[in-house]
C-alpha positions, 0 to 999 in steps of 0.5 A: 613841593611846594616842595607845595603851600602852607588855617583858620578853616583846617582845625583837625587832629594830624598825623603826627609824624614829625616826631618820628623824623630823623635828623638831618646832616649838620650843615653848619661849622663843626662845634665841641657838643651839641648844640642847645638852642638859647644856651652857650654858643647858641645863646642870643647874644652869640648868634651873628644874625644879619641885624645886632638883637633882630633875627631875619626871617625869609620867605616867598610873595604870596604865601599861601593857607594852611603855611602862612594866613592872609599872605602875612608872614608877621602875624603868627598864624599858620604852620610855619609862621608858627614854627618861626615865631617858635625857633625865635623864641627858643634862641631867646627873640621875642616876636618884636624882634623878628622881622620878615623880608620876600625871596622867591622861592627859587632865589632862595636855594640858589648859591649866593648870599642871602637877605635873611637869616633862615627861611620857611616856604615849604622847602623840601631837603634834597642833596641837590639843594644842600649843595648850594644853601644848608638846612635845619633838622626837619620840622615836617614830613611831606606827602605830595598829593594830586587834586582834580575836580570831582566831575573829572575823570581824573578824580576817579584814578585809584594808581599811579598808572591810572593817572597817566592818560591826564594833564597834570600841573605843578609849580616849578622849582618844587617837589610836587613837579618832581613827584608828578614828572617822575612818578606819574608822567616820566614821558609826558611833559607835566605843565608848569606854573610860576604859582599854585594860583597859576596852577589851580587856574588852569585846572579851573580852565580845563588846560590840566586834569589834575594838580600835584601839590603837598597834601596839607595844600591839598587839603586846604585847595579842596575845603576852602578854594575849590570845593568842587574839586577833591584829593584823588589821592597821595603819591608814594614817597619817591624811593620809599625815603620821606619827603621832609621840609626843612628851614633854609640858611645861607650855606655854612652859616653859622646859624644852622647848628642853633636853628637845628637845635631850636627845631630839635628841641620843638619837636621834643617839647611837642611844639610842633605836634601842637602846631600841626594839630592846630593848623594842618588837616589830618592827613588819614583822609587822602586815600594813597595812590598804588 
């Protein structure tokens, strides 16, 4: 995905591979040095946020488990709660100051103004969104993930190929569609939906075989939604290059360089390990699709 969505349930040591990730592009306007979030230019008092002292964060309605808890965005739990309330506090906002507003998903890498300062809702960096919004340095790694129910014959598939005979489902606008439609059924049309609860409806109704969906929302559907469903296993990182999600901002915002810079400086500090390890399930459990 979404790029898909994301745990009081997934408390499990993760593959920490966001420490590996490497930056991204600047987006936002050129600055003398680096960026140091908290500090100089990037110091609270500097930042022209959308609100005087208030830093506004954006993200889709419903937001779903391991990303978000109980489609709460304000409380804190969930990965990228979590690394919100995070990059607030590096550039010096405690929780009382951020607040939340709702953008669909697709409305919020459109060009255009926006109604937030940055937004986290599984957004996968791609350069055909970065024509229209700017991202953050990358917080996470991704790796799409298909499920099936156990009973299925599509939860017996061990490739690629294998997988092809079967209806597959993704939420539109994501990288999980894109990952299903050009890795697994480039010739067949893959069955879209507004949601991932769209989507897991149908597979329950039979009208698909399998979902594709990223894996720590795979984890999540198969150990707390449907149990009698499983991971059939990860796709491939498209062109060997890794998906990566990173923080939407309005395009050339002046915010885009400290927002970096407070994910940079997390991941430095072992703040986003800490975060996956708390609320991501570990992803050497999903076997990987040939």
């Amino acid at each position: 995905m979404r790029g898909m969505r994301a745990v009081t349930a997934l408390f499990a040591v993760v593959l920490v591979v966001v420490a590996g990730c490497a930056p991204v592009e600047e987006q936002g306007p050129a600055a003398e040095g680096p960026a140091t979030a908290g500090a100089g230019d990037c110091a609270k008092a500097a930042l022209k946020t959308r609100t005087p002292g208030k830093f506004t964060f954006g993200t889709d309605q419903p937001v779903y488990e391991p990303w978000f808890s109980g489609d709460d965005p304000s409380n804190g739990k969930g990965f990228e709660s979590a690394v919100a309330y995070a990059v607030a506090g590096k550039l010096g906002y405690a929780k009382a100051e951020v607040d939340w507003v709702r953008v669909p998903f697709n409305a919020a890498i459109q060009p255009g103004p926006k109604s937030f300062d940055a937004n986290l809702n599984e957004f996968s960096i791609t350069d055909d969104r970065r024509k229209a919004v700017d991202f953050s340095t990358p917080y996470y790694d991704v790796t799409q993930a298909v499920v099936a129910f156990k009973s299925s014959p599509a939860a017996k598939a061990t490739t690629v190929a294998a997988l092809k005979e079967f209806k597959l489902g993704a939420q539109v606008g994501t990288t999980s569609y894109d990952a299903a439609a050009k890795q697994v059924q480039p010739t067949q049309q893959v069955a879209v939906y507004n949601n991932n609860d769209d989507a897991k409806q149908a597979l329950r109704n039979n009208q698909v075989q399998a979902i594709v969906v990223d894996l720590a929302t795979a984890f999540y559907i198969t150990s707390a939604e449907l149990t009698d469903a499983v991971i059939v296993g990860q796709l491939p990182a498209s062109g060997g290059k890794a998906e990566q999600f990173g923080i939407v901002l309005d395009k050339g915002s002046s915010l885009t360089r400290c927002v970096s810079a407070a994910v940079d400086a997390l991941r430095a500090d072992g703040t986003l390990a800490q975060a996956e390890k708390q609320w991501l399930a570990e992803a050497g459990k999903a076997p990987k699709l040939t």
